[in-house]
BABAKE-632813 format. One record per residue (C-alpha): residue number from 1; chain; x, y, z. Coordinates in steps of 0.25 Angstrom, whole numbers, plus 5000, padded with zeros to 4 digits. Each point is the difference from the previous one (the first is absolute). Layout:
BEGIN
NUM/A/X/Y/Z
...
END
This chain:
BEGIN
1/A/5137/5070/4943
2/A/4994/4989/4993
3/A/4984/4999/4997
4/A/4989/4990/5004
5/A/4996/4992/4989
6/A/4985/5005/5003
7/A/4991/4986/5006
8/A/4986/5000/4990
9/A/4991/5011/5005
10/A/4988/4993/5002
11/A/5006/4990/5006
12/A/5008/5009/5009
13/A/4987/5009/5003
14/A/4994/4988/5005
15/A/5010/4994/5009
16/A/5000/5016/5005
17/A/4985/5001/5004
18/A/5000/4985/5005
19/A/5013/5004/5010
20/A/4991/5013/5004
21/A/4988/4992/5003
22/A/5007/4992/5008
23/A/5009/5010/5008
24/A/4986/5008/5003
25/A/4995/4986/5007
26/A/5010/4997/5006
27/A/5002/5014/5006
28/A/4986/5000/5004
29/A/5003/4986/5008
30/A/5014/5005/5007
31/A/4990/5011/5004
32/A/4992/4991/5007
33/A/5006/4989/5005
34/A/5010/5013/5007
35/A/4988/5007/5005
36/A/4990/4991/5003
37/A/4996/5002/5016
38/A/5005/4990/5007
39/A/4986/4993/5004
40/A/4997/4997/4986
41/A/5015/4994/4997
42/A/4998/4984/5001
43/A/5007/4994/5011
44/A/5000/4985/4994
45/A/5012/4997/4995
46/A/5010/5011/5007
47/A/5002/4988/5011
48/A/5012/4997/4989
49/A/5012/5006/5004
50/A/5005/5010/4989
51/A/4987/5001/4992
52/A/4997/5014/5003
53/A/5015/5004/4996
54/A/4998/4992/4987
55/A/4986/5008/4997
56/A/5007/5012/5004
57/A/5011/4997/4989
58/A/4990/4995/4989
59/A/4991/5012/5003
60/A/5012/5009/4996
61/A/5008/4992/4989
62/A/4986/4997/4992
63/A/4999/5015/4996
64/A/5013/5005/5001
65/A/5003/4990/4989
66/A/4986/5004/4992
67/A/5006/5014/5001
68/A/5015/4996/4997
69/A/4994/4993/4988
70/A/4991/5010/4994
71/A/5010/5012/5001
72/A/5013/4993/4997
73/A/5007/5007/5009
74/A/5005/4996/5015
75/A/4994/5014/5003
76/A/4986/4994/5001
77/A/5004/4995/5013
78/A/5002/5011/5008
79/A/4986/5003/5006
80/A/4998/4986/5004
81/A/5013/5001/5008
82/A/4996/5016/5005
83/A/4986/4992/5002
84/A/5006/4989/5010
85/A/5005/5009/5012
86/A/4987/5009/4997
87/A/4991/4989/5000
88/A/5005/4991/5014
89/A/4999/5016/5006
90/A/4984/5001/4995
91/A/4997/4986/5005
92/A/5007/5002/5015
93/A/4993/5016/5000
94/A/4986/4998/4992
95/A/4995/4986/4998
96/A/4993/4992/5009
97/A/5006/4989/5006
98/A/5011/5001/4992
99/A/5013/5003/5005
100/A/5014/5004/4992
101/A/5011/4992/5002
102/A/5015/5002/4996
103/A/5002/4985/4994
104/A/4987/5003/4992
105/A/5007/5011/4993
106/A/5012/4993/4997
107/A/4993/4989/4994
108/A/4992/5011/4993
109/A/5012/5005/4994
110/A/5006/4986/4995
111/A/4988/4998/4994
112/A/5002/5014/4992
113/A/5015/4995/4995
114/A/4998/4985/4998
115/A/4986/5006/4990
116/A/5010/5010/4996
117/A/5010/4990/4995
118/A/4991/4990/4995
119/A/4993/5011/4991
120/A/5015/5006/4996
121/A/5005/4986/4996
122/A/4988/4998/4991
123/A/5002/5013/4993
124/A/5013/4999/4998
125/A/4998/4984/4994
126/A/4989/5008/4989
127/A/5011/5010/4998
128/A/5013/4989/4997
129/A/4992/4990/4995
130/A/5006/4995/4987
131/A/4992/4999/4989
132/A/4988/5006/5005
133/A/4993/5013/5000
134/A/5004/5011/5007
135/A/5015/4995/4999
136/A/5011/5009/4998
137/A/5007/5001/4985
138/A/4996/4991/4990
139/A/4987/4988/5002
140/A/5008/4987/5000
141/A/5013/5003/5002
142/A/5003/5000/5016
143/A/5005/5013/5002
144/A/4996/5005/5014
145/A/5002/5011/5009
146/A/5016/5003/5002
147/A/5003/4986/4996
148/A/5009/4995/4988
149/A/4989/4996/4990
150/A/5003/4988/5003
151/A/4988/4993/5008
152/A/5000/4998/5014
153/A/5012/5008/5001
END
């Protein structure tokens, strides 16, 4: 099994504490916008058709891909998409106002995997990145993971 080359440690620390902050917002705001009873949700704007399936996907990419990125693994997904059905059940049995909806829940969990692939593809670009840190074999010479050494292959 081939090793990392290891990304600079302060730098790396950094990007680490600066993904945590921002999956700890952005949780706190899925929390939110998800539970929020329904006389305190604005209704200006949800005129447009397909708005509240686009929030309902953003509210679920947004920290699914925070997560996907600070753990490096497609794991990190998995209780925003347990959270989906759950949360649509809340909503219809305990939030006033609000009701669950089974549409909601499938937007919910296309959020989950289009934050899931875009944070996967951007771990994996840092990991097969030719030429720079945290590169498989040798800085510079364009090997990447399970391909021929040769770059882009």
């Amino acid at each position: 099994m081939p090793a990392f080359a290891s990304p600079s440690a302060p730098a790396s620390r950094r990007r680490r504490r600066a993904l945590a902050a921002l999956l700890a917002v952005v949780v706190v705001v899925h929390l939110v916008v998800l539970y929020l009873p329904g006389n305190d949700v604005p209704q200006t704007g949800f005129e447009v058709p397909g708005l509240d399936k686009a929030i309902h996907v953003l509210a679920f990419a947004v920290p699914t891909w925070a997560a996907v990125r600070l753990g490096s693994s497609w794991w990190w997904a998995l209780p925003f998409a347990v959270h989906a059905p759950v949360s649509e059940a809340v909503q219809h049995a305990w939030v006033p106002l609000r009701t669950g909806d089974a549409w909601d829940m499938v937007a919910d969990l296309a959020g989950v995997v289009l934050g899931a692939a875009l944070a996967w593809r951007a771990v994996r670009r840092e990991v097969e990145a030719p030429g720079e840190v945290g590169e498989v074999g040798e800085v510079g010479r364009g090997d990447r993971i399970g391909g021929s050494g040769r770059p882009g292959v």
